[in-house]
BAVEXLUM-75853 format. One record per atom (N, C-alpha, C): atom name; x negated, y negated, z. Coordinates in steps of 0.05 Angstrom, whole numbers, plus 5000, padded with zeros to 4 digits. Layout:
# residues N
> atome  xx  yy  zz
> CA  X  Y  Z;
...
//
This chain:
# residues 315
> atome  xx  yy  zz
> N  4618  4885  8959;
> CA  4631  4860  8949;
> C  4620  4855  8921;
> N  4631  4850  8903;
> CA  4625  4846  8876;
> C  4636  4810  8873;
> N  4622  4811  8842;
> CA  4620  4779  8835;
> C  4651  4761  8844;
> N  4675  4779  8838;
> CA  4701  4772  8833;
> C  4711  4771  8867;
> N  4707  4787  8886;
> CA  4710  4778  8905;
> C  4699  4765  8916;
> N  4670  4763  8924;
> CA  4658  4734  8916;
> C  4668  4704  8923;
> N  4672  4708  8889;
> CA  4692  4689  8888;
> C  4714  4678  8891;
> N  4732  4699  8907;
> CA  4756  4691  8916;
> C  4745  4682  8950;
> N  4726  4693  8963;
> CA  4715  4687  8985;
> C  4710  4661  8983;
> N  4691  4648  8962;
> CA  4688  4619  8949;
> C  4716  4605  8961;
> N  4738  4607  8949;
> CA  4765  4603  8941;
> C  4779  4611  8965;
> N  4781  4622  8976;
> CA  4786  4621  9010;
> C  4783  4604  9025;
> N  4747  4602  9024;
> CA  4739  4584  9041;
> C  4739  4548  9032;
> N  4740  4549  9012;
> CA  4750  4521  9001;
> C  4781  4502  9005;
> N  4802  4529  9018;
> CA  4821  4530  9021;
> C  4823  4516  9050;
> N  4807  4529  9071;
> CA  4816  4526  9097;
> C  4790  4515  9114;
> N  4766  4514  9095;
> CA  4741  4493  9111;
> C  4725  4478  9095;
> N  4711  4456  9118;
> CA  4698  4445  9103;
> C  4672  4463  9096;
> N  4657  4469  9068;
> CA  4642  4492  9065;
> C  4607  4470  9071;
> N  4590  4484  9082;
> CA  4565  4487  9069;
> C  4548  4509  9068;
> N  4526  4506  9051;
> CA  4516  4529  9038;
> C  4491  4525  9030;
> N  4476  4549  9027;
> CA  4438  4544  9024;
> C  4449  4536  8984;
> N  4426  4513  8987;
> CA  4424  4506  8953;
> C  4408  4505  8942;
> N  4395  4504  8919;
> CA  4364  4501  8910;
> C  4368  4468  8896;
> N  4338  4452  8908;
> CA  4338  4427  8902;
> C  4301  4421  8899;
> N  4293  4419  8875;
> CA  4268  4416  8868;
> C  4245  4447  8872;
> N  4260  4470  8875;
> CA  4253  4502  8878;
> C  4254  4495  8907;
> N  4268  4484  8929;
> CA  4259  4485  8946;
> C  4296  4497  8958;
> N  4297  4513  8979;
> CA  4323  4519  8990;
> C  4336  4499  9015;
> N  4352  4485  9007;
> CA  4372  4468  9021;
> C  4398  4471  9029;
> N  4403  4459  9047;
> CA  4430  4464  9059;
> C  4447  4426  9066;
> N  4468  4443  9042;
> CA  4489  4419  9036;
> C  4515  4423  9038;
> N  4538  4408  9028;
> CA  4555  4413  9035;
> C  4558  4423  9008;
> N  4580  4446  9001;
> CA  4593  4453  8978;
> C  4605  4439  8967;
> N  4611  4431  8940;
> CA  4628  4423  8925;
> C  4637  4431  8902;
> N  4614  4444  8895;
> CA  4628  4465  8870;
> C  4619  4483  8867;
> N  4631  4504  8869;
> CA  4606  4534  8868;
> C  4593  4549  8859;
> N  4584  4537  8834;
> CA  4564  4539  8817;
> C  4537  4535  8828;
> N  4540  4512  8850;
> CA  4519  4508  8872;
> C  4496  4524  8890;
> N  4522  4545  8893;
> CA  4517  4562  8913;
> C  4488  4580  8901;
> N  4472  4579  8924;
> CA  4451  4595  8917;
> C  4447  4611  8948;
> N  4452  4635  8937;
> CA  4449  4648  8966;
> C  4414  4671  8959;
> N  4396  4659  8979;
> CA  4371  4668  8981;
> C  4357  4677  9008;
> N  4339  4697  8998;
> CA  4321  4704  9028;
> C  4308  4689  9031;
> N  4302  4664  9011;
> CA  4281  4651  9022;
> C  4291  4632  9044;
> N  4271  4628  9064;
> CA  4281  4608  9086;
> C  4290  4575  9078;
> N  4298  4562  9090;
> CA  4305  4532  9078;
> C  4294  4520  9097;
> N  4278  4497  9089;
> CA  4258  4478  9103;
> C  4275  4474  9134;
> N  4293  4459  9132;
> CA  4315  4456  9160;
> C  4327  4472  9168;
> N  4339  4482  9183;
> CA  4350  4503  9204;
> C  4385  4490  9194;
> N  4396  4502  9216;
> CA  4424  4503  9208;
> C  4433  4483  9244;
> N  4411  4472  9257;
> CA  4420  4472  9279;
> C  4444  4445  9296;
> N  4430  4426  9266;
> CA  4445  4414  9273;
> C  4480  4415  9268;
> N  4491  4438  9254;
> CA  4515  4436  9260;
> C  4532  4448  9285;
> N  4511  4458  9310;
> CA  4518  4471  9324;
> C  4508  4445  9350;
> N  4486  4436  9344;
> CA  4472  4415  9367;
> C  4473  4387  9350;
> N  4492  4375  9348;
> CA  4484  4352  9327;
> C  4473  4333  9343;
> N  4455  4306  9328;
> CA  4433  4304  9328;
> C  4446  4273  9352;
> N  4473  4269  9354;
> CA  4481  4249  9372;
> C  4510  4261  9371;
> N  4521  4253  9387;
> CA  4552  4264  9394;
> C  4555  4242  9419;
> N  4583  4239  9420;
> CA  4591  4227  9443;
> C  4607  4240  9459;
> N  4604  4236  9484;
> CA  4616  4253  9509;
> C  4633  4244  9520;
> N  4637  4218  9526;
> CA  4659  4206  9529;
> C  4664  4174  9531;
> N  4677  4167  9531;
> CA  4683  4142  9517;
> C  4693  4120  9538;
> N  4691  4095  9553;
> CA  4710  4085  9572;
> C  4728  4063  9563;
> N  4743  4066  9567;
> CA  4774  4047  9559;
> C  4787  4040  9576;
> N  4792  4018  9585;
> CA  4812  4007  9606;
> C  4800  4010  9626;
> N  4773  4007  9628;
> CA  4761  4015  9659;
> C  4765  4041  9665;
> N  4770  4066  9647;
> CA  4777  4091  9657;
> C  4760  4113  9633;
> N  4752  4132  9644;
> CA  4738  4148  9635;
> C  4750  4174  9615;
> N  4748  4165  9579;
> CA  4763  4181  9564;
> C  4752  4198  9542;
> N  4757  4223  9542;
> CA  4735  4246  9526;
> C  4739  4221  9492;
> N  4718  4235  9480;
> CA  4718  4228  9445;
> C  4742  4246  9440;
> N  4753  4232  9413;
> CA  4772  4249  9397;
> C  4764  4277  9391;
> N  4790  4294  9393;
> CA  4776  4325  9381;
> C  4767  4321  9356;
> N  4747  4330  9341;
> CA  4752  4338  9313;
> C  4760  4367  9307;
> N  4783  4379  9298;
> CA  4796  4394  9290;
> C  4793  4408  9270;
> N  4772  4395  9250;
> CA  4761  4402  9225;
> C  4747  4431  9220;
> N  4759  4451  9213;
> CA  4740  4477  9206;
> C  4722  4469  9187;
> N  4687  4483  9203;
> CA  4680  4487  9176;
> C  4658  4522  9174;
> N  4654  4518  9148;
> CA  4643  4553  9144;
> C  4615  4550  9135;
> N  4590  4558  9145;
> CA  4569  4558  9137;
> C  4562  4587  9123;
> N  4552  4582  9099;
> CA  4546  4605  9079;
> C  4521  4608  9080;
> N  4509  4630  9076;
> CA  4484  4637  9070;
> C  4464  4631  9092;
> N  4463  4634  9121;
> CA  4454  4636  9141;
> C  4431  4660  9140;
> N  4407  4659  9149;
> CA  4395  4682  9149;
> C  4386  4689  9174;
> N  4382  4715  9182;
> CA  4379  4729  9204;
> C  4366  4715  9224;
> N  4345  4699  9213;
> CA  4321  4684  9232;
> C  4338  4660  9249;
> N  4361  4652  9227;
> CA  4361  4629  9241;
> C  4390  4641  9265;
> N  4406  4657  9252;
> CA  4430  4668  9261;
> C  4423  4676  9295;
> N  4394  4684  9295;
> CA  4381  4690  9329;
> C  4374  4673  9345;
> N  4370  4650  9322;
> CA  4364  4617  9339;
> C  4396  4613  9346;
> N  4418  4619  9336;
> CA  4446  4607  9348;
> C  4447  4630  9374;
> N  4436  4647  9377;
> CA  4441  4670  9403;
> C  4431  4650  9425;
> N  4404  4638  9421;
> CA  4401  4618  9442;
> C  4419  4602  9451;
> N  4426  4586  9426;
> CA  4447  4569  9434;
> C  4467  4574  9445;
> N  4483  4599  9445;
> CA  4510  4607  9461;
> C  4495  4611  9484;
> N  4474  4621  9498;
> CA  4471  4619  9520;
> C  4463  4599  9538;
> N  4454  4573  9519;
> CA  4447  4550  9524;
> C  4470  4530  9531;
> N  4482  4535  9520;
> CA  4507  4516  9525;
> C  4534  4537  9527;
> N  4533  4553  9540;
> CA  4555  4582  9555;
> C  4582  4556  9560;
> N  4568  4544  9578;
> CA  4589  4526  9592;
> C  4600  4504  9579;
> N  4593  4490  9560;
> CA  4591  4462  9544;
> C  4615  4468  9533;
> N  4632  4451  9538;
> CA  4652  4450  9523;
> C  4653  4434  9494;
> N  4626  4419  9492;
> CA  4634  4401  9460;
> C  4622  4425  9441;
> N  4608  4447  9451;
> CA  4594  4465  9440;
> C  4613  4487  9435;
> N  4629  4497  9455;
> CA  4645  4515  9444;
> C  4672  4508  9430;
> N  4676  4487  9435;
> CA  4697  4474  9410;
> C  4693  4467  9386;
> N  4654  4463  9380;
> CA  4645  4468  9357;
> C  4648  4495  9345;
> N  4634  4509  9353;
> CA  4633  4533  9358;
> C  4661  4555  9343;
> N  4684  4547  9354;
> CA  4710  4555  9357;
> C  4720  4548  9326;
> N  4709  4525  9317;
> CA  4713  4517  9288;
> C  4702  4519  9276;
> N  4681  4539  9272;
> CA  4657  4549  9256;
> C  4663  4567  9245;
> N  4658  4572  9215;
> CA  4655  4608  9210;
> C  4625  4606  9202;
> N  4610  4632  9212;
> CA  4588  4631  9205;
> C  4587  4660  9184;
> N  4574  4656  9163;
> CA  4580  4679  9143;
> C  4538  4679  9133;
> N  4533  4693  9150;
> CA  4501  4703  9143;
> C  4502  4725  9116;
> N  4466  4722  9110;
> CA  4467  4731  9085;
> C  4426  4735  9086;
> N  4422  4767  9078;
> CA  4400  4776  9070;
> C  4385  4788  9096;
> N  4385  4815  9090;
> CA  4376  4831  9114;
> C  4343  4825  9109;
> N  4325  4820  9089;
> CA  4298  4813  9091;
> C  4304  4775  9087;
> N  4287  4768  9104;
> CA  4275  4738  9099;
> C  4252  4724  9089;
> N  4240  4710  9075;
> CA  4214  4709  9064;
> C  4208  4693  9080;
> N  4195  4677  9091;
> CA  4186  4663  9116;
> C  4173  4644  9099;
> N  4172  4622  9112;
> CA  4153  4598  9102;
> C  4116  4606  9094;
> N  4107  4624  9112;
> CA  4081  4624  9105;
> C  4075  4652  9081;
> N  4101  4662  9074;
> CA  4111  4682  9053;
> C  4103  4708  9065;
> N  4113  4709  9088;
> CA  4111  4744  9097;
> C  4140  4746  9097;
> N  4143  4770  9103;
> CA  4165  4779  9096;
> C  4184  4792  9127;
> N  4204  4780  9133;
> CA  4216  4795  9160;
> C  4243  4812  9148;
> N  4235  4833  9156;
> CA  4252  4849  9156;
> C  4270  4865  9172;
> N  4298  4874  9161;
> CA  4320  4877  9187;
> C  4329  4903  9176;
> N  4342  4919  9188;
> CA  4362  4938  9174;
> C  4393  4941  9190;
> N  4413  4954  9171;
> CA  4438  4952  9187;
> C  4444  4950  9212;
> N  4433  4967  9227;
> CA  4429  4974  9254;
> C  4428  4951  9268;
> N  4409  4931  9262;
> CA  4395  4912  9273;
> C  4416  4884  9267;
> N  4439  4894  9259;
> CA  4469  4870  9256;
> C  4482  4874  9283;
> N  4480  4892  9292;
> CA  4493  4889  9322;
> C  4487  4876  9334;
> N  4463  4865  9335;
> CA  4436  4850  9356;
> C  4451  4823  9343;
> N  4465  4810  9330;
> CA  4468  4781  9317;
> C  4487  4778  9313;
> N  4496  4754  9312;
> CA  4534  4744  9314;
> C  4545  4732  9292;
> N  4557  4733  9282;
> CA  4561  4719  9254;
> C  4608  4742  9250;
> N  4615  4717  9231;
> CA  4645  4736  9222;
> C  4638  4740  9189;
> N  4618  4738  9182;
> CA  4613  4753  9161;
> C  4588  4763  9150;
> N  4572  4782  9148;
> CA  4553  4785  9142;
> C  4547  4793  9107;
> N  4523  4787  9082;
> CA  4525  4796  9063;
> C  4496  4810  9051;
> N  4494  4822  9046;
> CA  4476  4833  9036;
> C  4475  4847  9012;
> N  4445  4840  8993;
> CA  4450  4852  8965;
> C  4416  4873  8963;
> N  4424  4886  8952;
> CA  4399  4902  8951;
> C  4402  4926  8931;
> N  4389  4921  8909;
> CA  4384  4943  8882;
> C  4407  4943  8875;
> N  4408  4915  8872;
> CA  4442  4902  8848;
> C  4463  4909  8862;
> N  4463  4924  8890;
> CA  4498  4934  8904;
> C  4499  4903  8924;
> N  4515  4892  8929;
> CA  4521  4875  8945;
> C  4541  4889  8968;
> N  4533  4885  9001;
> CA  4549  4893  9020;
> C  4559  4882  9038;
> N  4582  4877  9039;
> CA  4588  4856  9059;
> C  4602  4877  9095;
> N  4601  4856  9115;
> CA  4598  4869  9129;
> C  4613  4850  9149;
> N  4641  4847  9170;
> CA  4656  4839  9187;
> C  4646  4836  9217;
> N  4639  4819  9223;
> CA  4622  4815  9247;
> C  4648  4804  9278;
> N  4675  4793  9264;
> CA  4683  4783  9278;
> C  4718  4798  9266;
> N  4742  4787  9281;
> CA  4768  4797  9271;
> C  4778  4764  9252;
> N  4764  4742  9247;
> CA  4770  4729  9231;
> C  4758  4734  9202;
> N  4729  4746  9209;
> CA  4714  4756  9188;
> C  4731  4778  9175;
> N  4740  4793  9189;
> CA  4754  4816  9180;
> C  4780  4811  9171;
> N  4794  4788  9174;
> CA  4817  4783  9167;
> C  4812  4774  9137;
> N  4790  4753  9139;
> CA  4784  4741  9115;
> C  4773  4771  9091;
> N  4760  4778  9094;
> CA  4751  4806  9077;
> C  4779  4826  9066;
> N  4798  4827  9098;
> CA  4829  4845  9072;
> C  4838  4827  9061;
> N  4837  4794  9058;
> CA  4855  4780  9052;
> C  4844  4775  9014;
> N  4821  4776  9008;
> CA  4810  4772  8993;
> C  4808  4796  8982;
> N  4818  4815  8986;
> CA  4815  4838  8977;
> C  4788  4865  8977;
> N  4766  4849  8990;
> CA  4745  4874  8986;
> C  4749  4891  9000;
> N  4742  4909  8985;
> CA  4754  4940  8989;
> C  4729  4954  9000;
> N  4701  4944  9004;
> CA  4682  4963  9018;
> C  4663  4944  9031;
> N  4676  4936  9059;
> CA  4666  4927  9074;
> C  4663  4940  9107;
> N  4642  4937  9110;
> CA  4641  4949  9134;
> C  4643  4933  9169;
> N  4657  4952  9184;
> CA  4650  4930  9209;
> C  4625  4932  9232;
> N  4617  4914  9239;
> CA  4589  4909  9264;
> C  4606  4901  9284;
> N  4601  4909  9301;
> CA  4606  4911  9336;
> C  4581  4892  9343;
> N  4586  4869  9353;
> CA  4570  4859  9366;
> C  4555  4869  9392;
> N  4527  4881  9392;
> CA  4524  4885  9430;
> C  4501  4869  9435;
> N  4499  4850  9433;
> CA  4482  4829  9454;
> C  4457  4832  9429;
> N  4434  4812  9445;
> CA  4412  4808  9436;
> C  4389  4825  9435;
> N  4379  4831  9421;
> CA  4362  4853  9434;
> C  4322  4845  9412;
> N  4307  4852  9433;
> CA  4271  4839  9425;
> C  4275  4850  9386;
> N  4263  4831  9373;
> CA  4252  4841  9355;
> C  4222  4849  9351;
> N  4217  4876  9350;
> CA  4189  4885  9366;
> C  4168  4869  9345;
> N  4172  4861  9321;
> CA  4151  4848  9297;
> C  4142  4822  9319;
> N  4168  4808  9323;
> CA  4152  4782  9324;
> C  4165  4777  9362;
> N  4182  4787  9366;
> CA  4183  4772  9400;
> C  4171  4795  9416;
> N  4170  4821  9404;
> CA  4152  4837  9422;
> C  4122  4825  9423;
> N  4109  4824  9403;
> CA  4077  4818  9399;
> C  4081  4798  9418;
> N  4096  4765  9423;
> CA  4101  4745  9427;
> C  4102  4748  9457;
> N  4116  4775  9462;
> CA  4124  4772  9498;
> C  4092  4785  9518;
> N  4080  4807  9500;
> CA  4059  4815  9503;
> C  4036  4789  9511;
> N  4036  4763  9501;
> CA  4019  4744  9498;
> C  4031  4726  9526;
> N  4060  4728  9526;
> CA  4076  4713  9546;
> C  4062  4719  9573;
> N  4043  4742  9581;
> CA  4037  4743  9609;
> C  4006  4730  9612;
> N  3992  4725  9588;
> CA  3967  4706  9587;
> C  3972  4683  9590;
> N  3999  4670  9586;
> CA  4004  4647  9582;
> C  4016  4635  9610;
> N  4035  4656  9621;
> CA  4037  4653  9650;
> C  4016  4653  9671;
> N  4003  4672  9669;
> CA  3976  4682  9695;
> C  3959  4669  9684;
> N  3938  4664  9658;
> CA  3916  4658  9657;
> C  3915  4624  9644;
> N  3923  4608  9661;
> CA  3917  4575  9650;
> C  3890  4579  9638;
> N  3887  4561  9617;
> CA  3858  4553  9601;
> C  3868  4527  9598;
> N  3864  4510  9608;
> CA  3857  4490  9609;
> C  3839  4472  9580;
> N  3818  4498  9573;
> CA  3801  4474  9553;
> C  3836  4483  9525;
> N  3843  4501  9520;
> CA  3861  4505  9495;
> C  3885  4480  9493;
> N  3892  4473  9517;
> CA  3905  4448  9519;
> C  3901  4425  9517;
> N  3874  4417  9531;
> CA  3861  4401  9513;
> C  3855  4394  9488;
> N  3839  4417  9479;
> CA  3832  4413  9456;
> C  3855  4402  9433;
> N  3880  4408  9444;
> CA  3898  4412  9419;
> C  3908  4383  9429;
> N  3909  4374  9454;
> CA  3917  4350  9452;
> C  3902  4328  9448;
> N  3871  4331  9442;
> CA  3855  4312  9425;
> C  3869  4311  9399;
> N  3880  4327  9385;
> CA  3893  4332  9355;
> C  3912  4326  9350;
> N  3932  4329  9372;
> CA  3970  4324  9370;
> C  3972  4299  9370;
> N  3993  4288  9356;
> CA  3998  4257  9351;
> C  4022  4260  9357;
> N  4028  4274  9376;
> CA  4060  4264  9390;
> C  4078  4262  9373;
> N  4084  4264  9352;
> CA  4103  4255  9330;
> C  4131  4268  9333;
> N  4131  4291  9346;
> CA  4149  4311  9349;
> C  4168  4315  9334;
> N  4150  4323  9308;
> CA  4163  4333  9288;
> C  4171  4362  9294;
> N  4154  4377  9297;
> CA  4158  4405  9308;
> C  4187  4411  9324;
> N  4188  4397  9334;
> CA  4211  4401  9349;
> C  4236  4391  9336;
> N  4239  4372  9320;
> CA  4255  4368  9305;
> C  4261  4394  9285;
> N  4252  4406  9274;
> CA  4255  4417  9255;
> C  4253  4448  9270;
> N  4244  4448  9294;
> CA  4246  4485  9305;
> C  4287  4480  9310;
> N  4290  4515  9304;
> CA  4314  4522  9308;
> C  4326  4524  9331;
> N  4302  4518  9351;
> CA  4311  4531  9383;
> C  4309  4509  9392;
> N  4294  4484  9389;
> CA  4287  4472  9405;
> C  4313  4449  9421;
> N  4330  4451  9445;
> CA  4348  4442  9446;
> C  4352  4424  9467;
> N  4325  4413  9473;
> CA  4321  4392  9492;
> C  4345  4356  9481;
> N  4359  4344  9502;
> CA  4370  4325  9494;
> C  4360  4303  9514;
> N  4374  4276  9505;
> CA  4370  4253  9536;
> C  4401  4245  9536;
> N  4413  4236  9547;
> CA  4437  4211  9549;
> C  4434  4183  9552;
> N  4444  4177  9533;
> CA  4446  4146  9521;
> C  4466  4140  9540;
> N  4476  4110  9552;
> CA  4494  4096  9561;
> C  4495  4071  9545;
> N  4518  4062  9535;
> CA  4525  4033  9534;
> C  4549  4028  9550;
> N  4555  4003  9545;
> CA  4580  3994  9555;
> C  4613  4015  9545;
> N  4609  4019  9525;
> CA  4629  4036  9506;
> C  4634  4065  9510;
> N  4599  4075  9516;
> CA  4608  4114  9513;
> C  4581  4117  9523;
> N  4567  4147  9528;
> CA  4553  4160  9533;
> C  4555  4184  9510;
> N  4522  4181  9508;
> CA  4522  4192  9481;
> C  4502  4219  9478;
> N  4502  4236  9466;
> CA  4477  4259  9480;
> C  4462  4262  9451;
> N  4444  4255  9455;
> CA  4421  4249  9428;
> C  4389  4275  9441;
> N  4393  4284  9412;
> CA  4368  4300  9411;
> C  4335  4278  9421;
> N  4320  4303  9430;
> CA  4295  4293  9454;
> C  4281  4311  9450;
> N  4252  4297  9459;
> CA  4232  4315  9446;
> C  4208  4317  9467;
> N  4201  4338  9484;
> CA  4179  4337  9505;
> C  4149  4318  9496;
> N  4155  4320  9475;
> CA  4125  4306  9468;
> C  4125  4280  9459;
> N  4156  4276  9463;
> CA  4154  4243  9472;
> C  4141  4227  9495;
> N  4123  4208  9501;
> CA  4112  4202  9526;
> C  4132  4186  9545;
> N  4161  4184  9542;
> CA  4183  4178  9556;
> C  4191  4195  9565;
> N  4192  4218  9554;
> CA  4214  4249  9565;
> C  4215  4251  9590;
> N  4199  4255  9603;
> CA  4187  4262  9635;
> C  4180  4236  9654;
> N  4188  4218  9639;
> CA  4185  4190  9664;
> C  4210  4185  9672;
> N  4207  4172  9700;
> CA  4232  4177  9723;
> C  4226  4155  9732;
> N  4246  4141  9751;
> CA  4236  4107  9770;
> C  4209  4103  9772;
> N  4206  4079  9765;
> CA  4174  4080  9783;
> C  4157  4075  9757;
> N  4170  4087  9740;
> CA  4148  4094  9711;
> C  4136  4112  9730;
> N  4143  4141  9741;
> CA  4115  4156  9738;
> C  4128  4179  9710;
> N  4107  4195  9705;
> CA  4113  4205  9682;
> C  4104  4239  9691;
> N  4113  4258  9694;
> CA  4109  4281  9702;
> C  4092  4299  9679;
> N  4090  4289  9663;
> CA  4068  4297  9634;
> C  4059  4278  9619;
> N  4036  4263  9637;
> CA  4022  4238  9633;
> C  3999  4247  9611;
> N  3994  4265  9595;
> CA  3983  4270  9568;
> C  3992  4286  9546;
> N  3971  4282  9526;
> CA  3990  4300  9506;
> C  3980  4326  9512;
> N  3962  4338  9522;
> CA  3945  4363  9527;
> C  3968  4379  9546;
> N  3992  4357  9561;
> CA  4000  4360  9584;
> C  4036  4376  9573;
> N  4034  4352  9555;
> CA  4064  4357  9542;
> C  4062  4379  9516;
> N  4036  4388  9509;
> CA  4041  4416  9494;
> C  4033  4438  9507;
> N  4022  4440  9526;
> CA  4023  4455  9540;
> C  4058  4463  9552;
> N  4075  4441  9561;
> CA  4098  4443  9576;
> C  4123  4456  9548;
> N  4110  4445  9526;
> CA  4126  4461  9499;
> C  4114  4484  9496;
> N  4095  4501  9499;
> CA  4090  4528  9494;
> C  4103  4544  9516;
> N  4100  4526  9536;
> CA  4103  4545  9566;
> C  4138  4546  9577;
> N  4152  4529  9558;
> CA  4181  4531  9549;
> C  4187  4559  9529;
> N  4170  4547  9519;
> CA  4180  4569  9493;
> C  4173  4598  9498;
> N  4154  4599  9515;
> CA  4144  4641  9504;
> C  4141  4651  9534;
> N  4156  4629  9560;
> CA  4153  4631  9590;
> C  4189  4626  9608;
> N  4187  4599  9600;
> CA  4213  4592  9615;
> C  4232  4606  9603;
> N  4238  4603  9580;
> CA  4256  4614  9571;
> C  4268  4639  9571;
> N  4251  4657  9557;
> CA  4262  4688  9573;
> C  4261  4693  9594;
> N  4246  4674  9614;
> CA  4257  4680  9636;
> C  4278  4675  9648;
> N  4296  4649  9635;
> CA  4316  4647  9639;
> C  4338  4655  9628;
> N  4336  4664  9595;
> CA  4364  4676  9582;
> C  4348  4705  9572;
> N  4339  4712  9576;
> CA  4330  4733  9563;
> C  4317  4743  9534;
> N  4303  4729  9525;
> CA  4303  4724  9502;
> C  4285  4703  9496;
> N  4262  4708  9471;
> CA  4238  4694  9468;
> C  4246  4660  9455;
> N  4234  4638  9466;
> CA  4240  4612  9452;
> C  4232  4606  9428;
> N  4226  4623  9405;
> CA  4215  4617  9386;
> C  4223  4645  9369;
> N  4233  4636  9344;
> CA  4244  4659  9330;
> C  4222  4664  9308;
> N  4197  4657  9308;
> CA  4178  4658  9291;
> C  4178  4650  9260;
> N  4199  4623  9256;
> CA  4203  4609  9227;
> C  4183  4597  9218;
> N  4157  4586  9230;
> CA  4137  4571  9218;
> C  4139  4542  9217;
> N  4167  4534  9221;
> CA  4165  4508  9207;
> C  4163  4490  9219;
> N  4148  4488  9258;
> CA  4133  4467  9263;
> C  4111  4476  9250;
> N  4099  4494  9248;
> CA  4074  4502  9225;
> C  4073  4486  9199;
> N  4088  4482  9200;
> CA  4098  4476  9157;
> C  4095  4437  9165;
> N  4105  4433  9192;
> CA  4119  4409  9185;
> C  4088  4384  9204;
> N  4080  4404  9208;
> CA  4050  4389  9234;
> C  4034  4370  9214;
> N  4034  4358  9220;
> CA  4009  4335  9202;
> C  3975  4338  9213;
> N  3967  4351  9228;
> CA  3942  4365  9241;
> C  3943  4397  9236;
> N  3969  4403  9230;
> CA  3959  4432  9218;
> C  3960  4454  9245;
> N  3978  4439  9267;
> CA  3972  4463  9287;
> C  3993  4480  9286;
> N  3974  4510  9289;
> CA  3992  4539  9285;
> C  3996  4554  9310;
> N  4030  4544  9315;
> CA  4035  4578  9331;
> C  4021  4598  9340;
> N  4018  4610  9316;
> CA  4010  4641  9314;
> C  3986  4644  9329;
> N  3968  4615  9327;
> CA  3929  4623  9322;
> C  3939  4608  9359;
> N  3958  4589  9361;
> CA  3953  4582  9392;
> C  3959  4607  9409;
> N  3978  4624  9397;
> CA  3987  4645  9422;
> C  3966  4672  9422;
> N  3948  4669  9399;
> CA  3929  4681  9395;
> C  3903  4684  9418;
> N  3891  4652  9417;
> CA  3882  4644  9432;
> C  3892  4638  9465;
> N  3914  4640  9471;
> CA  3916  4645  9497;
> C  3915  4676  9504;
> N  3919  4694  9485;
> CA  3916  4719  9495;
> C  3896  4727  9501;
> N  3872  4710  9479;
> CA  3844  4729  9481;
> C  3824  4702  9502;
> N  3846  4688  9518;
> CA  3823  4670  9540;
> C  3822  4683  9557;
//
């Protein structure tokens, strides 16, 4: 793909969605909506926020009552196209299709999405470097993939809308990916699943502690992880509403009675690790944490991932 198709890709997608796209705002990489494409900054570097809320937004309503009778929200109908997606986060949306398989407000999102990923290496928040190669596009879902490397840019058809969009625009050397499922990335969910059986069989008790003398509940971390897809339901008189939720809230886990099934914080990060690198692949196959850093980046105590799964391996 060269500059000129490109830009008719620009010009496509301006045509038939609403666009957003990674942008640079104070050297830092953001994701906004397009408006003029001069904007567009397509980078390996990661962007502080994930892409998640256009797939999990952060409140939605489920349905609505009128006349004493029970009536879905309006469709929104609106396409839109997310540009410049990178591999890390494109594996956090693999969760999500298996998280919400059944959800219908998800796959009607979903259905109106184009997702157009971009950069087979990622620079990560703590500046290492993850790296992918062709091969490793089958493992990830996207209708357009782009990649540039020693000034050739390659684009690459992930889907038959992706592919429609690519002859329509004219590029002439694009290749297609066959989607086949998810598959471990040995860098970071292999090391990760290796640690997953310390974390199951061998409780330590003082590591949970310790960390929950330090955690301030704030649950920022979870705000800002790509996977994290815990919700609650709101009721009013009007609608029911499904709003993002956070285990390390000290409400999450309370039921009649006020009892609270994770009556500390030692209790409720423990129940977030043991989600993330336990329940989870045991239930979809596939590790809860795509290794982005950025409850790392975003902790106000400074607690690391990496050094917690560390330390459960070597208790």
């Amino acid at each position: 793909m060269n500059s000129k198709e490109f830009a008719k890709l620009i010009t496509c997608l301006f045509k038939n969605y609403r666009v957003y796209s990674t942008q640079e705002e104070n050297n830092q990489i953001t994701i906004n909506e397009l408006l003029d494409p001069k904007e567009v900054v397509l980078s390996n570097r990661l962007p502080f926020y994930s892409w998640k809320k256009f797939f999990v937004p952060e409140k939605e309503i489920l349905f609505q009552t009128t006349s004493n009778q029970l009536a879905p929200p309006e469709k929104n109908e609106e396409k839109i196209a997310l540009l410049g997606i990178n591999p890390v986060d494109l594996q956090a949306i693999l969760l999500y299709d298996k998280v919400f398989a059944d959800d219908p407000y998800y796959q009607a999102r979903k259905e109106n999405t184009l997702i157009i990923g971009y950069g087979l290496e990622t620079k990560m928040l703590d500046k290492s470097i993850r790296k992918l190669n062709e091969k490793t596009l089958e493992n990830l879902r996207f209708d357009i993939f782009i990649d540039e490397n020693k000034n050739e840019t390659q684009a690459y058809a992930g889907s038959a809308t992706g592919n429609e969009i690519l002859e329509k625009i004219g590029c002439k050397k694009f290749k297609k990916i066959e989607f086949k499922g998810h598959k471990y990335n040995k860098e970071w969910e292999g090391k990760m699943n290796l640690r997953r059986g310390s974390l199951k069989n061998r409780h330590n008790p003082e590591i949970w502690e310790k960390l929950g003398k330090i955690c301030l509940e704030c649950g920022k971390c979870t705000i800002v992880c790509p996977t994290c897809f815990c919700f609650r339901m709101d009721d009013s008189p009007e609608n029911r509403e499904r709003c993002w939720d956070s285990c390390y809230y000290s409400e999450f886990s309370e039921v009649a009675g006020e009892h609270k099934f994770l009556n500390s914080a030692a209790a409720r990060i423990h129940f977030w690790y043991n989600h993330k690198f336990a329940r989870i692949p045991d239930e979809y196959g596939m590790m809860g944490c795509v290794g982005c850093g950025r409850c790392h980046e975003v902790c106000p105590v400074g607690i690391d991932i990496k050094k917690v799964m560390e330390d459960v391996e070597n208790s």
